[in-house]
N, C-alpha and C positions, 0 to 999 in steps of 0.2 A: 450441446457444447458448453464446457464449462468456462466463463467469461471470470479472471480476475488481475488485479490491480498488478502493476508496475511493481516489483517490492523494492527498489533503492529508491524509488520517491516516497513511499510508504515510512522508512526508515528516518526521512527528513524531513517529512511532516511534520505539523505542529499540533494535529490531530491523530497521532502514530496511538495511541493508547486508547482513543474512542471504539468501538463497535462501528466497522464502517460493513458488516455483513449485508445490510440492507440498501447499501446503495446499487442504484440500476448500473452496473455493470455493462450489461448488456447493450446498452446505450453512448455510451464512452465509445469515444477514437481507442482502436485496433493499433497497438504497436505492433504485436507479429504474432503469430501461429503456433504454439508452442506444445505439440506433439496432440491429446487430446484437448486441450486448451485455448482459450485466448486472451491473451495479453493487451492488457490495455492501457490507456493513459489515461489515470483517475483526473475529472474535472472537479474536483474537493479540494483538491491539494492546496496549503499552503505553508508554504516554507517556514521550517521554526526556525525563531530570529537568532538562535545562535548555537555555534558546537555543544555548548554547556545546557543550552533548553531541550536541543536533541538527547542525550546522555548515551551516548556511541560508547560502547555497546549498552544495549538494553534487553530486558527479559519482553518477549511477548508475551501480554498475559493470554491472547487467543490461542498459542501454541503454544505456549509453555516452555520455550525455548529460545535461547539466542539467536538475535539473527544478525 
């Protein structure tokens, strides 16, 4: 099963632009179930200090895509 991060706390990160591929996932509180998936709530997380240090919307450079 594949175990990954919450993505609107991801988005509010202060660390949204790091390589977070290697964190233990799999180890993380279980938000819900999500088809072959699971959802979790990243214990990394911390809030970036403001709407402007976010930059809503942002390019993922992992995906290559808005999110």
């Amino acid at each position: 099963m594949i175990h990954y991060p919450k993505g609107g706390r991801c988005a509010a990160c202060a660390k949204r632009l790091d390589n977070c591929s290697r964190l233990p996932f799999h180890t993380m509180p279980v938000h819900r179930q999500d088809g072959g998936g699971v959802v979790v709530i990243c214990t990394q997380f911390e809030l970036a200090a403001s709407t402007a240090e976010r930059g809503k919307p942002f390019l993922n450079p992992r995906r290559g895509r808005r999110v």
